[in-house]
C-alpha positions as CSV (number, residue, x, y, z in Angstrom):
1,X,-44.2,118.3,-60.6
2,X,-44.5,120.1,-57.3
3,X,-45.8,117.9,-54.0
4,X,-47.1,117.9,-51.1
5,X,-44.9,117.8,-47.7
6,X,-46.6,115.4,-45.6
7,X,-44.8,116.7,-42.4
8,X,-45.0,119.8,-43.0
9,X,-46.7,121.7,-40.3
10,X,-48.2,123.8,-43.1
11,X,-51.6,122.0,-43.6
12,X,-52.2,119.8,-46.8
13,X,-54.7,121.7,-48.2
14,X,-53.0,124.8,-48.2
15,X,-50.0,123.3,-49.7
16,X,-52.5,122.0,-52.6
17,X,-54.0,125.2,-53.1
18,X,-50.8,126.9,-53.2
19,X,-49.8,124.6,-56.0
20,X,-53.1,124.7,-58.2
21,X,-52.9,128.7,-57.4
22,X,-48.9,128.9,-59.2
23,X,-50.4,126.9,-62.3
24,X,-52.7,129.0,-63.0
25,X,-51.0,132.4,-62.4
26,X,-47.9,130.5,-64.5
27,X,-50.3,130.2,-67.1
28,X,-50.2,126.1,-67.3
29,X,-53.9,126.6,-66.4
30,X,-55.9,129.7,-68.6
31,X,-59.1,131.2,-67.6
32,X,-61.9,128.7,-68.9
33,X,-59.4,125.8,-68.6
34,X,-61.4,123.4,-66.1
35,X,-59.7,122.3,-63.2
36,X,-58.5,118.7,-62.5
37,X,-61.6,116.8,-61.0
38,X,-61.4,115.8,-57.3
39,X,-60.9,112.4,-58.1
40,X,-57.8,113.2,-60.6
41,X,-56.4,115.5,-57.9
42,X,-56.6,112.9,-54.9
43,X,-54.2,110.2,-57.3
44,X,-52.0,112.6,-58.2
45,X,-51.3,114.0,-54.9
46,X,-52.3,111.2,-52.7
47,X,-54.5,112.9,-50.2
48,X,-58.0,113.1,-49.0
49,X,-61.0,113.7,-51.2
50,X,-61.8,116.5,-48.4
51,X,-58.3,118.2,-48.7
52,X,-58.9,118.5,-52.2
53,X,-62.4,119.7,-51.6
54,X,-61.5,122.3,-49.0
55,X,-58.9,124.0,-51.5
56,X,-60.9,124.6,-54.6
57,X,-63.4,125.9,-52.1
58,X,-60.4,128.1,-51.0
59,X,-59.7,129.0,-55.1
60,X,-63.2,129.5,-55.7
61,X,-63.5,132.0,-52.4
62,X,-60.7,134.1,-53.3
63,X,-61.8,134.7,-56.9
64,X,-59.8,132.5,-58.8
65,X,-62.1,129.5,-60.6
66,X,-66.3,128.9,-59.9
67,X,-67.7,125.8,-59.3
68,X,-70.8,124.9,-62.3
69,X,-72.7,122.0,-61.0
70,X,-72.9,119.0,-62.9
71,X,-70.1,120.7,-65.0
72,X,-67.1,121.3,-62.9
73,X,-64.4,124.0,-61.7
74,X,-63.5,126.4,-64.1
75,X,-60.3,128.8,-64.0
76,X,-61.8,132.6,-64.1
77,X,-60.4,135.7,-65.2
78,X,-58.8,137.3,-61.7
79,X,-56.9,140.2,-63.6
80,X,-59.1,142.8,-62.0
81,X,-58.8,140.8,-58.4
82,X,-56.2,142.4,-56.1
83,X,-54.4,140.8,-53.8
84,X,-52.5,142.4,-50.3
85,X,-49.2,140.6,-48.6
86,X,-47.0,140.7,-45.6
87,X,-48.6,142.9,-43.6
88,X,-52.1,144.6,-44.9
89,X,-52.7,148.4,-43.7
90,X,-56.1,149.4,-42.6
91,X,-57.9,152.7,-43.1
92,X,-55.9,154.2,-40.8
93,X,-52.7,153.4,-41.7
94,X,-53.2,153.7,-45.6
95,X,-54.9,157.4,-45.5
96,X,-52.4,158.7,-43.0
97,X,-49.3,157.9,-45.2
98,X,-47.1,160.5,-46.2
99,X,-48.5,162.8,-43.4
100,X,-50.4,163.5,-40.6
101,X,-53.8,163.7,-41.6
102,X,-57.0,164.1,-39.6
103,X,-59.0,161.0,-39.4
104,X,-62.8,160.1,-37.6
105,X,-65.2,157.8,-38.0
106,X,-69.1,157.8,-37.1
107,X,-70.0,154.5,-35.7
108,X,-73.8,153.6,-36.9
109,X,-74.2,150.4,-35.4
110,X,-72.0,147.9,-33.9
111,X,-73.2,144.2,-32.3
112,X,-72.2,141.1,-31.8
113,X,-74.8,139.1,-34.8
114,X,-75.7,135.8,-36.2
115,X,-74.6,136.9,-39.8
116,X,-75.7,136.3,-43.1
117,X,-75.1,133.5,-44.8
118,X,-72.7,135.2,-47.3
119,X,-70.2,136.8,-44.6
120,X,-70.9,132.9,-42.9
121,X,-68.9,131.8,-45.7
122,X,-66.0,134.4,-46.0
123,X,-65.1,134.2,-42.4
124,X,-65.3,130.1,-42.4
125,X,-68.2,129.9,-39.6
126,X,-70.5,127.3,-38.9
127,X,-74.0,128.1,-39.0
128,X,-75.3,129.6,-35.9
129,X,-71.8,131.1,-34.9
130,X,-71.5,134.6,-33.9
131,X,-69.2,137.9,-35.5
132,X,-69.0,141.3,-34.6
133,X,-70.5,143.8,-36.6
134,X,-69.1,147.0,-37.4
135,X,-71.0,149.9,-39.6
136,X,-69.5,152.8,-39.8
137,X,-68.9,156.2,-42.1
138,X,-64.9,157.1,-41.7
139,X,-64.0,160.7,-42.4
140,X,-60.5,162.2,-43.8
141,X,-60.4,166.3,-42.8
142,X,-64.0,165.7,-41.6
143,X,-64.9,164.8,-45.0
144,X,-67.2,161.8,-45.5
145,X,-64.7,159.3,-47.6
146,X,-66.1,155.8,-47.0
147,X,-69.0,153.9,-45.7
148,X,-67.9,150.6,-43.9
149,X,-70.1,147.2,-43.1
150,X,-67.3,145.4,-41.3
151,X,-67.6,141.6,-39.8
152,X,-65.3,139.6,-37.5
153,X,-65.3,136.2,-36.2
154,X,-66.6,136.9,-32.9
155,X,-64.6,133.5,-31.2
156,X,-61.4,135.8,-31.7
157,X,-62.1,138.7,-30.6
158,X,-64.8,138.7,-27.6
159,X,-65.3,142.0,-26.0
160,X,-64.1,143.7,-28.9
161,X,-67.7,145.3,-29.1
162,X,-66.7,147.8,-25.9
163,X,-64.2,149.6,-27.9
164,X,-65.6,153.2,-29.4
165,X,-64.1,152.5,-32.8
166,X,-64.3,156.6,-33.3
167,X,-60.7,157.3,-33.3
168,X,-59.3,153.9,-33.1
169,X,-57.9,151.8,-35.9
170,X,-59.9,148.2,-36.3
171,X,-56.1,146.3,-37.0
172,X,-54.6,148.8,-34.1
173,X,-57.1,147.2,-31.8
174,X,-56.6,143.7,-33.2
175,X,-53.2,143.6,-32.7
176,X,-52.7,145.5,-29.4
177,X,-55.6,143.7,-27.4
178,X,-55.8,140.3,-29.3
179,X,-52.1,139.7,-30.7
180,X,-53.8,139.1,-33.8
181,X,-52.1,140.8,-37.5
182,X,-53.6,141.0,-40.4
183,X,-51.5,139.1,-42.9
184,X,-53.1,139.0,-46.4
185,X,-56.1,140.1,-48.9
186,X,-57.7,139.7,-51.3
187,X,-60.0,143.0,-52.2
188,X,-62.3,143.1,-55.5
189,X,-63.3,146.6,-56.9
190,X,-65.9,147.9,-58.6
191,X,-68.0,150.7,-59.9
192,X,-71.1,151.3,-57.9
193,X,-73.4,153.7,-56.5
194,X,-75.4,153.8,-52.8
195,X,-77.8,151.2,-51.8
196,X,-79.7,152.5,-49.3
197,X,-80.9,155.9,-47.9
198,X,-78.7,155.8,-44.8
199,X,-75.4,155.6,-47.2
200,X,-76.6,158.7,-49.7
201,X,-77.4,161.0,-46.0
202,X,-73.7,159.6,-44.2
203,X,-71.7,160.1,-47.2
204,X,-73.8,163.4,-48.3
205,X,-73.9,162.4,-51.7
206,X,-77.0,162.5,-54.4
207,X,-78.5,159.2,-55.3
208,X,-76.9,157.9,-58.3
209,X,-73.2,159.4,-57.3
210,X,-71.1,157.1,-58.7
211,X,-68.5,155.2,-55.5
212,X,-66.1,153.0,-55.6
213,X,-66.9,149.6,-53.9
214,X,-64.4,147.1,-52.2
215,X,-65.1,143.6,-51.1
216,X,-62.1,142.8,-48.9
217,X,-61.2,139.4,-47.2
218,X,-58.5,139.6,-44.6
219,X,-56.5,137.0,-43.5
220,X,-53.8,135.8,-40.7
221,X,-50.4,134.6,-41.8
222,X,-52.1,131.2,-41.5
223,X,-54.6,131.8,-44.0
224,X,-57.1,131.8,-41.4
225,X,-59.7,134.4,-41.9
226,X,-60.4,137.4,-39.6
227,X,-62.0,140.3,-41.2
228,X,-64.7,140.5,-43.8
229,X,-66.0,144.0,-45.0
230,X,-67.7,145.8,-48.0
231,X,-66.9,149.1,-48.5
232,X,-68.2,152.3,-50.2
233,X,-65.4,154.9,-51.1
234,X,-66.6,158.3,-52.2
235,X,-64.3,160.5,-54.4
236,X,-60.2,160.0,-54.6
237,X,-58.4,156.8,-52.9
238,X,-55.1,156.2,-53.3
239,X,-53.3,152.7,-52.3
240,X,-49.4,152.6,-51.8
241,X,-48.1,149.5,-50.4
């Protein structure tokens, strides 16, 4: 049985989560199976009731068991969730492989916001604490390709809401000015079609064009989140990494 190192500087409830994650991708743990309760988990690893807490909360973020009240934690279905490691590319990066090729972006709105309760829980922030908001349509050969909603936990990068974001890569930015590299992802997609009349005008499509949606949470190397964003993708996308 795998365990916990207590002097690790890796934080326990990482380690735990990292654990119940392998036994479920190794199959000792099927989609349906309910997890072990809290209580079960804090005597068999000898921790905190809260560091137990704080990694199914972690599973159940990243798309790999829900929570039923008065039921339990249940081990989903994550074959259609993808995950991103060592080193995630951005728009940027990802469209321009293989070639030079001309990339803009429109910037609709951008602001520093109390957001909604939803991104509030992606990016881990207490209620009442700030991100930045980013909206913006991004073009490949002037082309309208995607329509972005993009949030960031303000605390880490302040100021960032005086870059122009036109020509400038969002991870470029990060890195360069705030030392900060996106590490790993986890990005859900889906069929979908425009929501609103400001996405069917920006990405000059009809109203029930089919798009491709992604829901992508970004994180550091120490599993610390940085970047939430839903994304509508119009017409071919291709991932290599």
């Amino acid at each position: 049985m795998a365990t916990l190192e207590k002097n690790s500087p890796i934080p326990l409830y990482y380690q735990l989560y990292t654990i119940l994650l392998n036994r479920i991708k190794m199959g000792e743990l099927q989609p349906g199976d309910m997890l072990p309760t809290e209580v079960s988990l804090v005597e068999e690893y000898n921790v905190s009731r809260a560091t137990v807490r704080q990694a199914i909360l972690d599973l159940a973020r990243n798309g790999y068991v829900v929570r039923e009240k008065s039921k339990g934690t249940f081990v989903k279905d994550f074959s259609n969730t993808v995950g991103y490691k060592d080193r995630v590319k951005g728009f940027t990066a990802i469209s321009s492989q293989g070639g030079t090729i001309p990339l803009t972006s429109k910037v609709l709105e951008k602001a520093v916001v109390i957001p909604p309760k939803p991104v509030r829980e992606a990016l881990q922030l207490k209620e009442g604490e700030r991100a930045f908001y980013l909206r913006r349509i991004r073009y490949i050969r002037d082309e309208a390709n995607t329509f972005v909603e993009d949030w960031l936990p303000y605390k880490i990068c302040e100021g960032i809401e005086q870059e122009h974001f036109t020509n400038a890569s969002m991870y470029q930015i990060l890195e360069e000015r705030y030392g900060i590299i996106p590490h790993h992802a986890v990005r859900t997609f889906e069929c979908s079609c425009a929501d609103t009349e400001e996405q069917i005008r920006e990405l000059e499509i009809r109203k029930h064009t089919a798009l491709l949606r992604c829901e992508s949470k970004v994180y550091d190397a120490s599993d610390a989140p940085i970047e939430y964003y839903i994304a509508l993708i119009n017409g071919k996308y291709t991932v290599q990494e």
